[in-house]
N, C-alpha and C positions, 0 to 999 in steps of 0.2 A: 463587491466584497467590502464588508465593514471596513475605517479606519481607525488605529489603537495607536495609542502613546505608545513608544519604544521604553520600554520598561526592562530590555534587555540588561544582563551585565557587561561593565567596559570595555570587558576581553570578548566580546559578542560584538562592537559597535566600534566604528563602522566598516571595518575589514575583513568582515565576517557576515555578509547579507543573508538574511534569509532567504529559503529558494522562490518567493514570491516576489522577492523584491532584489532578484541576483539578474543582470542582463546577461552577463555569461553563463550561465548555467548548461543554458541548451548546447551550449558548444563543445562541451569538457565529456573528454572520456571515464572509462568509471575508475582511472586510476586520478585522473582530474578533481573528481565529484569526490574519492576518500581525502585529498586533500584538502578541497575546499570545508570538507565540513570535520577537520582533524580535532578541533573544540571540542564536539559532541562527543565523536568517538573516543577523548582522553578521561572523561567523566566517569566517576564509580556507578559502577553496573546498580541497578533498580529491576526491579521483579512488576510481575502485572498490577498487583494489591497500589504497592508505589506508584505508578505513573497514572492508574486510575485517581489517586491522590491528587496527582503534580497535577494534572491536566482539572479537575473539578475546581482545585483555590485558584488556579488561573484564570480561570471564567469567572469566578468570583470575586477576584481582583480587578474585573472588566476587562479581561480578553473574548472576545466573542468564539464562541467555537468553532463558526461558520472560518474564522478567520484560520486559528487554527488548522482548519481541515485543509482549507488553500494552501497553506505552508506543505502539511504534508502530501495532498495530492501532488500539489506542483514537483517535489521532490522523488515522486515516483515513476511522474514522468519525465524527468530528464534520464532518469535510471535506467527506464525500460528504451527511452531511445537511445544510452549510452552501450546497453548492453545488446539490443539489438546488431548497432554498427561494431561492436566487438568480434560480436560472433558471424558478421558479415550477411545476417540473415535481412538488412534493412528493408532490404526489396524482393523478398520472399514473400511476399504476404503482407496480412492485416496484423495488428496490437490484437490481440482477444483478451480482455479485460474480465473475470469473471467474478460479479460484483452478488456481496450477501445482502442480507437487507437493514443491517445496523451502519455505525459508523466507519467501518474497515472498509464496505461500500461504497460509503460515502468518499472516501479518499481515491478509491478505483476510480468516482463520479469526473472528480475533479484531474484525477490525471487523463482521464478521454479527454475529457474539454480540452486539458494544456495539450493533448497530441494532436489533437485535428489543426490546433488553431499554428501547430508545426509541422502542417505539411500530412503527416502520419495518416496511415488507415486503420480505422477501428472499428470494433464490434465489442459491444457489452451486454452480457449476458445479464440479467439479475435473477439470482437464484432464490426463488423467494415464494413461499406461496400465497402471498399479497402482489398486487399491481404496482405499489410504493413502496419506497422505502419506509421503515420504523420510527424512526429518530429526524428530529424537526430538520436538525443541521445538512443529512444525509437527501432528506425527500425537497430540500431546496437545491441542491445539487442536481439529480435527478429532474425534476425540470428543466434544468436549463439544458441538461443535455437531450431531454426529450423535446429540445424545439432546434438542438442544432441537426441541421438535416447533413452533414459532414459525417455524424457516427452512428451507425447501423445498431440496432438495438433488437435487441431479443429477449422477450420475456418467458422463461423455461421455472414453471412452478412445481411441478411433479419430476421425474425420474426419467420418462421417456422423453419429454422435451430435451432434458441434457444430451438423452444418445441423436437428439437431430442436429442439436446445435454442435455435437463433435463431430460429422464427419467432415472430411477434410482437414480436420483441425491439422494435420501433418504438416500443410501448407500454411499455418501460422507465420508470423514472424518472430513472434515471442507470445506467453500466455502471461497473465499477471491474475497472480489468484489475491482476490483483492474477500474474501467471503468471509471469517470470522479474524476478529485481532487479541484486543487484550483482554476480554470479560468472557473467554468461552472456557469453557469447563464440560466434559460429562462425553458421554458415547453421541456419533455423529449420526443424524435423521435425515434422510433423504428431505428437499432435494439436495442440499450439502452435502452430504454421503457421495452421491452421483457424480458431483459436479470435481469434488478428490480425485476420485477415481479416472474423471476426465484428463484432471489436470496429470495424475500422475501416466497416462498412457501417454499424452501429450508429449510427456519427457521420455520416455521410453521409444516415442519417433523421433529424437532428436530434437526437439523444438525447446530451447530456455526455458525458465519459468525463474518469475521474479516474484515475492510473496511480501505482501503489505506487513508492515509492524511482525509478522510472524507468519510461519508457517500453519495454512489453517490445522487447529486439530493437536499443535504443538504447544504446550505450556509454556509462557514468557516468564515465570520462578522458578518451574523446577526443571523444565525441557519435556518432561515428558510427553509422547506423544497417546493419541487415541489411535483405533486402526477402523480406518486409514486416515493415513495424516498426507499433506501436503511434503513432498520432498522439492526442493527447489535450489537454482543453482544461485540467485540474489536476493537478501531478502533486505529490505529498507527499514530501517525498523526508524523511532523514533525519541528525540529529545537526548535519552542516554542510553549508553548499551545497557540489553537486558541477561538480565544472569541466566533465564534458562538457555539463552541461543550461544553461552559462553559453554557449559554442560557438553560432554560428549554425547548424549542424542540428539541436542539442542543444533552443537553444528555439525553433527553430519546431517542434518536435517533442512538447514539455513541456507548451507552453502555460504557464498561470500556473502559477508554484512556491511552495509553501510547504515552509518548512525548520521540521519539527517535534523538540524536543527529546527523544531520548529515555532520559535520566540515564546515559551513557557517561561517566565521570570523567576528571577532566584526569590523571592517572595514566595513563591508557592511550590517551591523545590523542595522538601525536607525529604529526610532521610534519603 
């Protein structure tokens, strides 16, 4: 992972680590994990247009994205193993990861890495009807996990692949629907389509579901959802809370939020 100046603000440094650079992390339950990162979650709400914003002048301030994405990956997985041992399902099962093929993937990418490398079992799906990910940041991630022989991988590009890769899915330990984040818009196309639907039967066996930056499907401005949208009981979102998960469809949609920081500087913060 690249290394960047800390260009963070005062009230960011040094009592306030980011999750790639926090040694406790892994350790804190998720009422742990809302305090650790209370900073973020105190911040005025921003919509998707905005953090698509925050997140492009921070890259061009010279934060690398790759870098980025390890903030947020790393943050998802403490989550999903915070929320796992919550709901006592630790050792029920695998992490099933279900990864899209953009950047929201890409952060699903990163937290198999951080789960294997704690122990965890994982399976990541990539829902996609390419062999690679999209986006440069996401298909470097992706590699790495395609050489760690630790996480089980499945590549499901059509519709029926998803109904193989669901059964059992019961026996999950948690799902992390990692498939569209802040740039999706419009009615959902198989395999995506499928892969909702997977995730929402998943929760209807009892199995958590923890949803990257959003619920897929769900609008981060306005809340609104498409059908079917991802329902989920934690959703990680990032940098600052989002207005549509503040929205009455937004959270009954979200479930519990946590707002993880992931060192976007006040430079490229506006609005």
């Amino acid at each position: 992972m690249p290394t960047v100046p800390d260009t963070r603000p005062a009230s960011e440094r040094p009592g306030d680590p980011l999750p790639a650079d926090d040694p406790e992390l892994f350790g804190l339950d998720l009422r742990g994990l809302r305090r650790r990162w209370a900073s973020a979650a105190s911040r005025p709400p921003i919509g998707a247009a905005g953090m698509t914003g925050a997140d492009r002048r921070a890259q061009a301030l010279g934060i690398p994205g790759e870098w980025l994405m390890e903030q947020a990956g790393t943050a998802v997985a403490a989550a999903a193993l915070a929320l796992a041992a919550d709901t006592d399902r630790l050792d029920h099962g695998p992490i099933v990861i279900l990864c899209g093929p953009g950047n929201n993937g890409g952060d699903g990418f990163v937290a198999a890495r951080r789960l294997a490398a704690h122990g965890a079992r994982v399976i990541v799906g990539l829902i996609a009807s390419t062999a690679r990910p999209s986006t440069p940041d996401a298909a470097k991630n992706w590699d790495r996990i395609v050489r760690d022989e630790r996480i089980t991988i499945v590549h499901a590009p059509v519709a029926r692949d998803i109904h193989v890769l669901g059964h059992g899915i019961e026996k999950a330990a948690i799902v992390v629907d990692a498939l569209l984040g802040t740039g999706f818009s419009g009615p959902l196309r198989d395999p995506i389509r499928s892969a909702v639907e997977l995730i929402n039967r998943a929760r209807g066996e009892m199995v958590p579901v923890l949803a990257v930056d959003t619920p897929t499907a769900v609008d981060l401005t306005s809340g609104d959802p498409s059908d079917p949208a991802v329902r989920a009981d934690l959703t990680v979102t990032f940098h600052r809370p989002k207005t549509g998960l503040l929205t009455r469809n937004g959270k009954a949609l979200a479930g519990r939020v946590l707002v993880a920081p992931i060192g976007i500087p006040a430079d490229a913060d506006r609005g």
